[in-house]
ZAMARGU-4260 file (C-alpha; in steps of 0.2 Angstrom, whole numbers, plus 5000, padded with zeros to 4 digits):
<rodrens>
0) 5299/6327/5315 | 5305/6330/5298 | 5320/6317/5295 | 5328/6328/5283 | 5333/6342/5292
5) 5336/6327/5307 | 5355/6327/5311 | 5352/6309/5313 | 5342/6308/5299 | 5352/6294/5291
10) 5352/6284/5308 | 5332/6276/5307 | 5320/6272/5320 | 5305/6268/5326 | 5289/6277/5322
15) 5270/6271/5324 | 5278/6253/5332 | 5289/6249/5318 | 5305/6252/5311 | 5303/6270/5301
20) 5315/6266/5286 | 5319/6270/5268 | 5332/6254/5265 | 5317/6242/5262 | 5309/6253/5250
25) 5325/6254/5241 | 5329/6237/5239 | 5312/6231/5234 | 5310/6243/5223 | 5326/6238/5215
30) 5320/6220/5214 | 5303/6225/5208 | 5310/6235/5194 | 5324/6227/5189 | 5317/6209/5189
35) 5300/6217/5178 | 5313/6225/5165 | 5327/6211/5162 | 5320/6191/5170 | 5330/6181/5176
40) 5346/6193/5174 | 5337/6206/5182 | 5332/6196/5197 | 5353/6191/5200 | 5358/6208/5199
45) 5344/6215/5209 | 5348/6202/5223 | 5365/6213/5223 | 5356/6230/5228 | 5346/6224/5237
50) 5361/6218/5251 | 5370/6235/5251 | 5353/6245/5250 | 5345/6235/5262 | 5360/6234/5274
55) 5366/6251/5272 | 5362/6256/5288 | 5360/6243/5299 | 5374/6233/5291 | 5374/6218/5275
60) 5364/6204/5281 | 5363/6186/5277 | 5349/6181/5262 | 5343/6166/5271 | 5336/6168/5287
65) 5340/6187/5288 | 5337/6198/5272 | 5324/6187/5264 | 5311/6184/5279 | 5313/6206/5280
70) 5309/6212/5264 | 5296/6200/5261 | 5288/6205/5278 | 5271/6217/5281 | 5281/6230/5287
75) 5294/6233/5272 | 5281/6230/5259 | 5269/6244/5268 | 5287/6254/5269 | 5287/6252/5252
80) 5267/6259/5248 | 5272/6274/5260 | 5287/6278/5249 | 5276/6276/5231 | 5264/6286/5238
85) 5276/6301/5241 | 5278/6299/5221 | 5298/6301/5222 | 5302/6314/5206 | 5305/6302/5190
90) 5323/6307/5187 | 5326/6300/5204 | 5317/6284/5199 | 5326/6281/5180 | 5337/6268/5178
95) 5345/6277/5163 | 5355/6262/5152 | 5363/6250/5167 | 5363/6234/5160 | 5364/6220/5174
100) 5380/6209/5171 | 5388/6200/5182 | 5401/6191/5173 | 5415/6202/5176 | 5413/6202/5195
105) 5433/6203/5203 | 5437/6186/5206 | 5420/6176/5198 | 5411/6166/5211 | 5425/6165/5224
110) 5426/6184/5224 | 5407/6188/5223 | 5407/6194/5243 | 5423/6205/5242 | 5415/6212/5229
115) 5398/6215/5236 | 5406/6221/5253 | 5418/6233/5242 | 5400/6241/5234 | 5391/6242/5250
120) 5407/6250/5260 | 5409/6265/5242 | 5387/6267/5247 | 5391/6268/5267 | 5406/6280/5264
125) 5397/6291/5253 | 5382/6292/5264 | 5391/6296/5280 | 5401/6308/5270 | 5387/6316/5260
130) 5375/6318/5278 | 5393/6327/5284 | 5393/6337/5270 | 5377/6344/5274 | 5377/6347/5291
135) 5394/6353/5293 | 5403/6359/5277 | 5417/6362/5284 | 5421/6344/5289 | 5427/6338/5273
140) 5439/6351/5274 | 5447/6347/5292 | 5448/6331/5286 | 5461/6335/5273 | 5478/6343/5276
145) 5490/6327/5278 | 5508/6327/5268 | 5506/6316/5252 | 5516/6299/5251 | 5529/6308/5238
150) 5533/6321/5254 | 5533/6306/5266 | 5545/6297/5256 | 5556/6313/5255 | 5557/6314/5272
155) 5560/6296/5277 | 5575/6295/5263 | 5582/6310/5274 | 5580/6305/5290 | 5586/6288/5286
160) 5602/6297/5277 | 5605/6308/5294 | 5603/6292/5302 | 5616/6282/5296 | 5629/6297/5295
165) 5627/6298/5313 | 5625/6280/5319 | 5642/6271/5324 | 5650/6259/5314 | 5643/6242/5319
170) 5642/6224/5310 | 5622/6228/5313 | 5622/6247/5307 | 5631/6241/5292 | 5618/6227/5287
175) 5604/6237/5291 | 5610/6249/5278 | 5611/6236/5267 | 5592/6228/5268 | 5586/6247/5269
180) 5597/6248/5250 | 5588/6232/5245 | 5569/6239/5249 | 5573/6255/5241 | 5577/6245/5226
185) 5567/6231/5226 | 5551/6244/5227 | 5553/6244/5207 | 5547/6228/5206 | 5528/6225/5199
190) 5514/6225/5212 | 5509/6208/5223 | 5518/6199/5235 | 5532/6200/5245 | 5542/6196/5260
195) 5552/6204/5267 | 5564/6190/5279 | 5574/6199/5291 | 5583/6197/5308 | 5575/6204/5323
200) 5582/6220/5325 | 5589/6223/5307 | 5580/6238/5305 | 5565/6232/5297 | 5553/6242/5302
205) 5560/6259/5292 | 5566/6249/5279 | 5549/6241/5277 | 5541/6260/5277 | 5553/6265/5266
210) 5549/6248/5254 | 5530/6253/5255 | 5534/6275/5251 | 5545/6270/5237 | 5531/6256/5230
215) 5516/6264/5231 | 5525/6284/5223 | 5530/6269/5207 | 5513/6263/5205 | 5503/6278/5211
220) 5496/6270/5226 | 5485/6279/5236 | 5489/6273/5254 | 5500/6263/5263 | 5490/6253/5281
225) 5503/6246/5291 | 5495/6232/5301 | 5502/6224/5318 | 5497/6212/5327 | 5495/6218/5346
230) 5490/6235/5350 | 5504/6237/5365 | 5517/6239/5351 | 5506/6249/5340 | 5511/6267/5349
235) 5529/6260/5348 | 5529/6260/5330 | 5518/6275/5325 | 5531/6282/5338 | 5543/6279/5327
240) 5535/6282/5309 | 5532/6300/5317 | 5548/6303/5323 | 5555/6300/5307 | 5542/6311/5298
245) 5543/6325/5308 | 5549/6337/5296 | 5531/6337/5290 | 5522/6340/5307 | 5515/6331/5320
250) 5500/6325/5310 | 5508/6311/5296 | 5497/6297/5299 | 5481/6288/5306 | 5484/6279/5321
255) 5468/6267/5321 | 5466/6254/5338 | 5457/6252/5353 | 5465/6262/5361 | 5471/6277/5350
260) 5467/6292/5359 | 5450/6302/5352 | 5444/6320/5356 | 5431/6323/5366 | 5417/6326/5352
265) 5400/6325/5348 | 5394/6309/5344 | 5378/6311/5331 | 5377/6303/5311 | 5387/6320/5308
270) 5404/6317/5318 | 5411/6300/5314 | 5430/6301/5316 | 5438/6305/5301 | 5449/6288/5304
275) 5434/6279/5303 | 5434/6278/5285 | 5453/6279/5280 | 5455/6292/5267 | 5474/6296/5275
280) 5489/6292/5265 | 5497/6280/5278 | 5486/6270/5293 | 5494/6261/5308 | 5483/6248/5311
285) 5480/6231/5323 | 5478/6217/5313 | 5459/6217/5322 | 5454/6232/5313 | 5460/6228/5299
290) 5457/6209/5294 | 5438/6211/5305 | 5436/6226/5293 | 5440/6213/5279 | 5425/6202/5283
295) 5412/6217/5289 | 5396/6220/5288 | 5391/6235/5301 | 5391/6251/5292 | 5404/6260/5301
300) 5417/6247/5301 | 5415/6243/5285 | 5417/6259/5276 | 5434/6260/5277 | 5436/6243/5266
305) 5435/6253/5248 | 5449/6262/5253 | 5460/6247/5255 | 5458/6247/5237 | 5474/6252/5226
310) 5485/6253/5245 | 5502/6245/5250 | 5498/6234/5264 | 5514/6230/5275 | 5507/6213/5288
315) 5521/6216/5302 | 5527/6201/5312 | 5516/6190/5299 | 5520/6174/5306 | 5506/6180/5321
320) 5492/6179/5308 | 5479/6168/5316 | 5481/6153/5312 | 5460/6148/5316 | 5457/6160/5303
325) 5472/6158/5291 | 5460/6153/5279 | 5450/6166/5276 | 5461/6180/5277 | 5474/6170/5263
330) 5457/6171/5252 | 5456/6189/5255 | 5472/6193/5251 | 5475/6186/5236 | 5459/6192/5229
335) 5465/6210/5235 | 5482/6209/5225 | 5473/6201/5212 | 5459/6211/5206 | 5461/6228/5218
340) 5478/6234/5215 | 5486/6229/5230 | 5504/6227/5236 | 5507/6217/5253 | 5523/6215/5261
345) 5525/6200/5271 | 5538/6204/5289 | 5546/6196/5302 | 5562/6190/5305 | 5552/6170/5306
350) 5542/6171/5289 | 5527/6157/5289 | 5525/6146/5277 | 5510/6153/5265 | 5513/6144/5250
355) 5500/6131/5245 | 5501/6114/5255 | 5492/6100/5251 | 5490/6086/5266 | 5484/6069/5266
360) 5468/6075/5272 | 5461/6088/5257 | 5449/6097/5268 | 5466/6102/5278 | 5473/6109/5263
365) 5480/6127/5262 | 5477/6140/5250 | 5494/6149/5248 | 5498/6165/5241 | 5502/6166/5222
370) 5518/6173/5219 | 5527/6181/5235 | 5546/6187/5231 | 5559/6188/5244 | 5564/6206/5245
375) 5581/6199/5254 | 5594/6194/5240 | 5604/6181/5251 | 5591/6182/5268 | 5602/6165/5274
380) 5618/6175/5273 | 5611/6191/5283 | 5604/6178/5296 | 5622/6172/5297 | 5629/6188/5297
385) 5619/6196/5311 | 5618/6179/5322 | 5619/6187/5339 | 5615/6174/5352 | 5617/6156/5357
390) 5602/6145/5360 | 5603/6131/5374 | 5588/6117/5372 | 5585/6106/5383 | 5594/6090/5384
395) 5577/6080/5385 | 5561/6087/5381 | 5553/6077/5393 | 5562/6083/5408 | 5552/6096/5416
400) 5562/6110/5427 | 5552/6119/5441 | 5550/6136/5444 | 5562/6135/5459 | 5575/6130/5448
405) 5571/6141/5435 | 5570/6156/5448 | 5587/6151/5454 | 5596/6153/5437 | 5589/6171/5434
410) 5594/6177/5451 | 5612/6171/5446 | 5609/6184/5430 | 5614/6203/5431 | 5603/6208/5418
415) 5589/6195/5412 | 5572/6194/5403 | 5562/6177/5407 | 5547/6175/5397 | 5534/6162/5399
420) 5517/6157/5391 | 5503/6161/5403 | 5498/6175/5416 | 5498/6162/5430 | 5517/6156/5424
425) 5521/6174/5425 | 5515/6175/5442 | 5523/6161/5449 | 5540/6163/5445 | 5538/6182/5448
430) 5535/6179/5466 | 5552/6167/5467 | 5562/6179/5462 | 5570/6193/5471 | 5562/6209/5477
435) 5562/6221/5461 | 5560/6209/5448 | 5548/6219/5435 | 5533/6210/5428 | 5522/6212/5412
440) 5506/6203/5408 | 5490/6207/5400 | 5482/6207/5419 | 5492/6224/5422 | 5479/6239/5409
445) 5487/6247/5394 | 5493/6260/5403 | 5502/6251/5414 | 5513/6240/5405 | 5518/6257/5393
450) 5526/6264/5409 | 5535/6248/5415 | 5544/6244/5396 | 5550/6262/5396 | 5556/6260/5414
455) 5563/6246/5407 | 5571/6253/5393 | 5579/6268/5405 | 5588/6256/5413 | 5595/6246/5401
460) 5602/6262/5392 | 5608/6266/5409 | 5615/6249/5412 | 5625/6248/5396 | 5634/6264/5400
465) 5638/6256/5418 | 5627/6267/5428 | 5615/6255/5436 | 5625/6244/5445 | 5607/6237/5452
470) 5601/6219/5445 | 5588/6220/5432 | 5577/6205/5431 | 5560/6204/5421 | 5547/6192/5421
475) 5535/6194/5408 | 5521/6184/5395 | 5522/6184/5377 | 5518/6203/5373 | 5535/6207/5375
480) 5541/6195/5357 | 5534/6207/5343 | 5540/6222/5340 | 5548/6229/5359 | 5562/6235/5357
485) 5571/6228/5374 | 5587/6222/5372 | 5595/6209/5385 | 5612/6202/5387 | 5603/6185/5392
490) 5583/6178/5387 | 5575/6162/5395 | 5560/6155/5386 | 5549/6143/5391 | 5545/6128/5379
495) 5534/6136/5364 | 5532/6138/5345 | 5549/6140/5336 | 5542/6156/5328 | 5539/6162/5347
500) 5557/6154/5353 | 5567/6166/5339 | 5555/6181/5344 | 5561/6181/5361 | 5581/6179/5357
505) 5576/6195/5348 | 5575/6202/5363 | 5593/6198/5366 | 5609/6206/5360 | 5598/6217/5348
510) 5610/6229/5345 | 5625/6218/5345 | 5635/6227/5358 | 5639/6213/5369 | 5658/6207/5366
515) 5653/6190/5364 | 5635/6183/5359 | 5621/6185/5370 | 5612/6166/5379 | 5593/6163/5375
520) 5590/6147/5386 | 5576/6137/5381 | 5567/6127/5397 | 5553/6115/5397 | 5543/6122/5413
525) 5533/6113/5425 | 5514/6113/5416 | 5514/6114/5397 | 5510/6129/5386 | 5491/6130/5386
530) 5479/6117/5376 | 5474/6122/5360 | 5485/6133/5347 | 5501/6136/5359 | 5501/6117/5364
535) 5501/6111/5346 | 5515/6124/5341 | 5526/6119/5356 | 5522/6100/5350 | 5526/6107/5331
540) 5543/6116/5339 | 5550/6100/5345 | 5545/6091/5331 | 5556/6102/5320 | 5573/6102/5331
545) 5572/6083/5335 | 5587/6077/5326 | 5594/6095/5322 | 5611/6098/5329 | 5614/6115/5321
550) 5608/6132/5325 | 5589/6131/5330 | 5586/6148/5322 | 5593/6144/5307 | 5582/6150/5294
555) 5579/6136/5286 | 5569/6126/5299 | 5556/6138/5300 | 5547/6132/5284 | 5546/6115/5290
560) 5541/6119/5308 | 5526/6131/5301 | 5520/6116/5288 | 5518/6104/5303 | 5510/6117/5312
565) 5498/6123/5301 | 5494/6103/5299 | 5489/6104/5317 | 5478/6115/5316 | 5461/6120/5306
570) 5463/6134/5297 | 5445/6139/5296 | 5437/6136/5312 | 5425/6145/5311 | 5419/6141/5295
575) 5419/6160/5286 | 5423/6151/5269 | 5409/6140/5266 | 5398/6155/5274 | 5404/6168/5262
580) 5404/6154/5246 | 5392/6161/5235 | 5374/6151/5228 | 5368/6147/5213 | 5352/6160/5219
585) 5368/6174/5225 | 5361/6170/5244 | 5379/6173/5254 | 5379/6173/5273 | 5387/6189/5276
590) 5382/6194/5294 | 5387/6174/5300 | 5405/6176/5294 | 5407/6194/5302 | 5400/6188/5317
595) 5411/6172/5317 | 5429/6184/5311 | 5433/6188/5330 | 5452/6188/5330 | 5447/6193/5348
600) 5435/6179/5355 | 5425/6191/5370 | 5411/6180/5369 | 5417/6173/5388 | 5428/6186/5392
605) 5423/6204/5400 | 5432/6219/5402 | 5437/6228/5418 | 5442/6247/5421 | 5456/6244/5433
610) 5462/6258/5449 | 5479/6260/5442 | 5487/6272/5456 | 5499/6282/5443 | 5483/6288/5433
615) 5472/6288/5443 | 5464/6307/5443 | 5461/6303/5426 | 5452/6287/5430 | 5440/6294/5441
620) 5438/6310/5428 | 5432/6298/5415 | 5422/6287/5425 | 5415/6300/5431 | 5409/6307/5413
625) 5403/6289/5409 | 5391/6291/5423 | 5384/6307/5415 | 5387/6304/5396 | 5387/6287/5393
630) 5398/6277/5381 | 5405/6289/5370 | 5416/6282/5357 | 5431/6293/5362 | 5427/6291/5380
635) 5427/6270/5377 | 5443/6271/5368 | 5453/6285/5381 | 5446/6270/5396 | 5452/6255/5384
640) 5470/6261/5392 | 5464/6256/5408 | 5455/6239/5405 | 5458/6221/5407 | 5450/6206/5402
645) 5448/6192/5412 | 5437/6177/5413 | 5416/6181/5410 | 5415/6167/5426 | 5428/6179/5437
650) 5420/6195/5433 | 5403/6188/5436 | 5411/6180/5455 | 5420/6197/5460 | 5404/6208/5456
655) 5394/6195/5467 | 5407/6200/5482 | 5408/6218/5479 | 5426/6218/5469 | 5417/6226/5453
660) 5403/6236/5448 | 5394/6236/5432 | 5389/6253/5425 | 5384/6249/5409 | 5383/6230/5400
665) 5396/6223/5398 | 5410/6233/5406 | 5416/6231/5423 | 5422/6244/5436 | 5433/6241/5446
670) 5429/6246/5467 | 5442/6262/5474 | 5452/6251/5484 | 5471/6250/5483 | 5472/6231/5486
675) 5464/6224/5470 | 5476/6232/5459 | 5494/6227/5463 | 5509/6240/5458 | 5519/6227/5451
680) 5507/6213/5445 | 5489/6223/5440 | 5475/6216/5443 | 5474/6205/5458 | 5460/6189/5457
685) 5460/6174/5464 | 5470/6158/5459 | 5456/6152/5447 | 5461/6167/5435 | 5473/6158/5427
690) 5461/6148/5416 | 5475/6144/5403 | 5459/6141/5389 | 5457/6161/5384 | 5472/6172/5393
695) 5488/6166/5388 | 5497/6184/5388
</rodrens>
């Protein structure tokens, strides 16, 4: 078949026995001709094409061991004979006047991989786009039509104006009028860093939006990508940025996660998503797709990375960057800011301490970022001034308190939220408590735990205008601290990192409508937080308040308590630095460090469509076209809403008895029975779930 007038005909495959391809050819004739015209200079910069050649369509590869071993093998070579035999026409084969120089690569030898991924995702991009082009000219133009940043700032400037002439007069309406003033100004300021350090629930998200509109319309920025950290707040957010934009329709942004809704679509080389490659002017994003994008290597998650270029990037709760890959994603930044026109705005109300550190030990030490200004003129007197609960610690942080106890002091509350540290804590106290306690954990799908927060969320409104006189009592693990907008007249929290500790009494009095402040108790429960990051940050909490008798939240413990923290724990486990640290020879290991930047470690977790009862025609209807299609991407991203990921071991056990079924590799299926999947808790496995090592939320 002729590959030209192929669909596919930028996807290769297999012809004769062996991989039918053009990218070999490519990158050895660049070496060959580039290394025969200009020596030794000729042979650095041809190492350059011949990555983003080579890799463009199965994705940048490492030189040693990868690369190397390929274009030096028979069947590249004989690719190559094919190819000059054809006898290309000779414009297509002159180099014109380039000049290989390397000496003005962005950021020198520490930014040589940035640089290299940057010039393969501009080849990847233009090579979906032009084989788009040609089999569907009309794409490009369905791809356009979104309200510019200039429109978006209008319309946010005057729904925050409606806002605040119709919001009551509060002590938290009127600071939240007063950090939004300071954004808007403050957006003036130069590109680079900054941080925005603001209560839980003083309005920062808008005011962060409005920050990044204002910044990027300044400095003719093309995009703004607002990255969060877990994808079950991610709707709650691009909720929120739409309901503010709607003046300009329901189309205003990218919402790009897992489980983002797709169309039901063809899936060929000529139908990638348009969000795939983020040409929009504003992207809400997980910190997965975005910081993973960072460190690519496969073609078509890498595409999107040129377009980062010259964009405000707003890092939401920042303090839940990863702190085993904290590193990395410090290195990446900076060069970013540095040397590709980007702003990035630091939020949360707990800001992490990212200046650089040096320890005793150097190989512990942490690159910082240069430069980050406090939007927040006087962030100490806001803190003050928007103080809206009291935190009981523990008199010893020794003394353990059982779940009966615990149980006992939420059933004397009215209206409480307890959260704890792993699934199986959830569980436990869950089942002391009384009939109609709500629970939330990751073991309950997507879908799921949407519904029970906006039940949640009814009766709170209802409660606080006294017409649910019922108790309502929530159990629930650590996805509820970032971002949900539940607001409690009284919070327990189990022993964790101070960061976590003030997360969850944002959860309390958010709105400041009690008549008194609201109680965040802080209880040391019967096992410790699990080993690993969360022990160390719970170590790292008390750490910071032993000897402190004033307000645990005060802002200025949270530097000291991130330093020890971040002294606890290795900042590059995974080793991406030395992986992407260029040679002398320009051999980089670019495929290891993708494959080692898992913000998500599945490597020993599997994923489980679950039979949640409330959705479950539409279950079955997508199950059912998995059977017939296969994995389409939009089909895998609509049953992401439905999935849980538990233990490789477990899912391995309950397929053995007949719990699960496996349709395709590597995703799980739950059986039609209405007893494995509980109402109230989700999925239902035996006690060994709760493996504390991997599933924490």
């Amino acid at each position: 078949m002729n590959q030209s007038s192929n669909p596919d005909a930028h996807i290769e495959g297999k012809v004769s026995g062996r991989e039918k391809t053009h990218s070999a050819a490519g990158a050895l004739w660049a070496i060959e001709t580039l290394d025969a015209r200009y020596g030794a200079r000729g042979k650095l910069a041809s190492r350059v094409l011949a990555y983003v050649i080579a890799g463009h369509h199965a994705g940048l590869d490492d030189w040693n061991q990868g690369l190397s071993e390929r274009l030096s093998g028979a069947d590249a070579l004989a690719e190559l004979a094919e190819v000059k035999a054809e006898k290309p026409p000779l414009e297509i084969l002159d180099v014109g006047n380039f000049i290989p120089d390397l000496s003005g690569i962005p950021g020198g030898s520490a930014g040589f991989a940035l640089w290299v991924r940057m010039i393969f995702s501009c080849l990847v991009d233009a090579d979906f786009l032009d084989t788009e082009a040609h089999f569907d000219a009309d794409k490009s133009v369905r791809r356009a039509g979104f309200p510019s940043l200039g429109q978006m700032n209008l319309a946010l400037t005057a729904h925050l104006e409606h806002l605040a002439s119709s919001s009551g007069i509060s002590n938290v309406n009127a600071h939240r009028a007063k950090v939004l003033r300071q954004c808007q100004t403050q957006a003036a300021l130069p590109p680079g860093f900054f941080s925005l350090t603001v209560p839980t629930g003083g309005g920062k998200t808008l005011s962060s939006l409005a920050f990044a509109l204002n910044h990027a319309q300044a400095y003719g920025k093309r995009r703004v990508i607002y990255a969060i950290p877990y994808t079950s707040i991610i709707e709650q957010t691009a909720d929120v940025f739409r309901y503010a934009l709607q003046a300009l329709g329901s189309e205003v942004l990218i919402e790009h996660h897992s489980q983002a809704d797709a169309a039901e679509r063809d899936e060929t080389a000529r139908s990638r998503l348009a969000c795939e490659n983020w040409d929009a002017p504003l992207i809400v994003t997980t910190n997965v797709q975005l910081f993973e994008s960072l460190f690519a290597t496969k073609t078509s998650r890498c595409r999107k990375l040129h377009n980062v270029a010259n964009s405000v990037i707003v890092l939401d709760e920042a303090q839940q960057l990863p702190p085993q890959f904290l590193q990395p994603i410090l290195d990446v930044l900076n060069l970013l800011v540095k040397h590709y026109g980007v702003t990035v705005l630091l939020c949360t109300a707990t800001q992490p301490a990212l200046n650089t550190t040096e320890y005793f030990d150097p190989s512990m030490n942490l690159r910082g970022l240069a430069g980050v200004r406090e939007i927040i003129a006087e962030p100490d007197d806001l803190f003050d001034a928007l103080k809206r609960v009291d935190v009981e610690l523990p008199q010893d942080w020794n003394a353990v308190t059982p779940w009966a106890e615990v149980a006992v002091r939420i059933t004397a509350e009215d209206c409480v939220l307890a959260i704890v540290s792993t699934r199986k804590a959830a569980r436990e106290l869950h089942r002391l408590l009384p009939p109609g306690t709500l629970h939330l954990s990751a073991l309950m799908c997507g879908a799921h735990r949407k519904a029970v927060i906006a039940h949640i969320k009814a009766r709170l409104v209802a409660k606080s205008a006294g017409i649910d006189l019922e108790p309502l009592r929530v159990v629930s693990t650590q996805l509820v601290e970032a971002g949900v907008d539940i607001d409690f007249p009284a919070v327990f929290r189990a022993l964790a990192g101070l960061d976590s500790i003030a997360q969850a009494a944002g959860r309390c009095n958010r709105e400041g409508r009690l008549p008194g402040r609201g109680r965040v108790v802080v209880f040391v429960p019967p096992t410790p937080p699990p080993a690993g990051h969360l022990r160390k940050a719970a170590q790292a909490c008390i750490s910071s308040l032993h000897g402190h008798h004033t307000d645990p939240l005060a802002r200025g413990l949270f530097a000291d308590y991130f330093r020890q923290f971040y002294a606890a724990v290795d900042l590059d486990a995974k080793r991406i630095v030395p992986m992407l640290t260029v040679q002398p020879d320009l051999a980089v290991q670019f495929r290891s460090a993708a494959q080692a930047f898992r913000l998500v470690d599945d490597e020993d977790s599997a994923t489980v469509v679950v039979r949640y009862a409330e959705h479950a025609q539409e279950i079955d209807k997508l199950l059912a076209s998995l059977a017939v299609d296969g994995p389409a991407r939009w089909l895998m991203r609509k049953l992401q809403r439905y999935t849980v990921s538990i233990h490789q071991r477990l899912a391995t056990q309950m397929l053995a008895q007949g719990s699960l079924t496996l349709p395709m590799p590597g995703l799980y299926v739950q059986v039609n029975a209405e007893n494995l999947y509980d109402p109230q808790l989700g999925l239902v496995l035996e006690a060994d779930v709760f493996n504390p090592g991997g599933f924490a939320i």
